[in-house]
N, C-alpha and C positions, 0 to 999 in steps of 0.2 A: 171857638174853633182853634184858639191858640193863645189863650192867655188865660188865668186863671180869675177876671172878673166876669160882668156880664158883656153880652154883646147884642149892639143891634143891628137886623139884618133891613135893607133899606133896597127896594127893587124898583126895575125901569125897563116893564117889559118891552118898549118901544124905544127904550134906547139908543143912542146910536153908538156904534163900536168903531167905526171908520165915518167919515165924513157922507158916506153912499153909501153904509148897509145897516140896516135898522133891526138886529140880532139879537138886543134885549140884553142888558146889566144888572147886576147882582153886583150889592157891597154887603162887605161883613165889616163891622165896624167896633171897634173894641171901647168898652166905656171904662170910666176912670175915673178914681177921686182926687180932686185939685182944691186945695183948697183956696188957692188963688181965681177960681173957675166963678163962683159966685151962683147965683141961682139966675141969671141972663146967661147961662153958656151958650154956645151957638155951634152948629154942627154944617159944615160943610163939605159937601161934596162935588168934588172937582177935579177930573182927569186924574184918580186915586183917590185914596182917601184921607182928609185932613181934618185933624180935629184940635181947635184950636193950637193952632199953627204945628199941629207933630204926626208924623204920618202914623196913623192907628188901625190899622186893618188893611184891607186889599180889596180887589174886585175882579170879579170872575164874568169875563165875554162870553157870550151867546156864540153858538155855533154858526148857526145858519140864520138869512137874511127871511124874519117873519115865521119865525120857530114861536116867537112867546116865552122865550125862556127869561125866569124869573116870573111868568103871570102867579104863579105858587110855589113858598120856600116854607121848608119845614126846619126845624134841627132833629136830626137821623139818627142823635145817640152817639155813643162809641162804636160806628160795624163793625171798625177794623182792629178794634182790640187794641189800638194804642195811647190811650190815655187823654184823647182829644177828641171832643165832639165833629161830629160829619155834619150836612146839608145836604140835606132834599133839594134840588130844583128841577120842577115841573118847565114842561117848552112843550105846550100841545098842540101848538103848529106846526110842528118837526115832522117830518117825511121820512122818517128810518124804511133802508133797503125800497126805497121808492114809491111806498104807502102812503099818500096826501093825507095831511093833519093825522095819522095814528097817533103821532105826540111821544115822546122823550121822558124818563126822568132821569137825572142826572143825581149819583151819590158821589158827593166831595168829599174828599177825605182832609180833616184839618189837618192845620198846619201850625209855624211858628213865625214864619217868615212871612212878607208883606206884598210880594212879587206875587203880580196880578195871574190870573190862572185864563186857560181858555176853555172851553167845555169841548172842543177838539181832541182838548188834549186828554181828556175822560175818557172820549170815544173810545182813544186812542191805547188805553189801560196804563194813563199813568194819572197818577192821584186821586184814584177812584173806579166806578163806571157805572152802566147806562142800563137802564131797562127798557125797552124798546115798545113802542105798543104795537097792538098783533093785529090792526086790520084799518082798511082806510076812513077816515075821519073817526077815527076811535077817541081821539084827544087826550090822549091818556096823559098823564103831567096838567090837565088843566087845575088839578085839587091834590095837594098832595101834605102827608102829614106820618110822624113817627106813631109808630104803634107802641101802645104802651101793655 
């Protein structure tokens, strides 16, 4: 999504985002060759993203409290034509326009920078946006994957 090795994508569809709302977490996590790193590397995830000891990626909040976002992440390609892979994420507990579970998919558009993203702010048309599903308990986002 914004560096030019591979990346792993690491989800928490029950995650918590505030200490009271349980909206589901997405890391994108950029990997790296160290040669200092050894073959016991360790990868932690903690309130951002750290991999041994250097902030490597970013993490993208759930909207809504019991959406599922993150239950399914794809990598979306280039949509937008700018030289950086997107993400897929699925949230098929999502309520769009007041449809219980119709479900969400949310296309991220990458990035460079490390600054956590909200899926709000998707809604919202900026850094991406949303497919909505069309009827209630549709779940749409429960499976989701790039076409190839």
């Amino acid at each position: 999504m914004g560096n030019s090795g591979d990346e792993v994508i690491v989800t928490g569809f029950n995650g918590l985002v505030t200490k009271k709302t349980v909206n589901g977490v997405t890391y994108d996590v950029y990997t790296h060759s160290d040669a200092n790193a050894g073959a016991n590397a360790e990868l932690w995830v903690q309130k951002g993203v750290t991999l041994m000891g250097a902030q490597r990626g970013f993490v993208i909040k759930g909207e809504s409290a019991r959406d599922h976002s993150g239950y399914s992440v794809s990598n979306a390609g280039d949509v937008n034509g700018d030289g950086l892979d997107d993400l897929i994420i699925g949230a098929y507990g999502a309520d769009p326009s007041g449809k219980s579970s119709a479900g969400k998919s949310y296309i991220v558009f990458g990035k460079q920078d490390t600054d956590a993203i909200n899926l709000s702010d998707i809604v919202a048309g900026k850094g991406g946006f949303v497919i909505n599903g069309k009827s209630v308990r549709n779940y749409s986002g429960r499976s989701v994957s790039q076409r190839r």
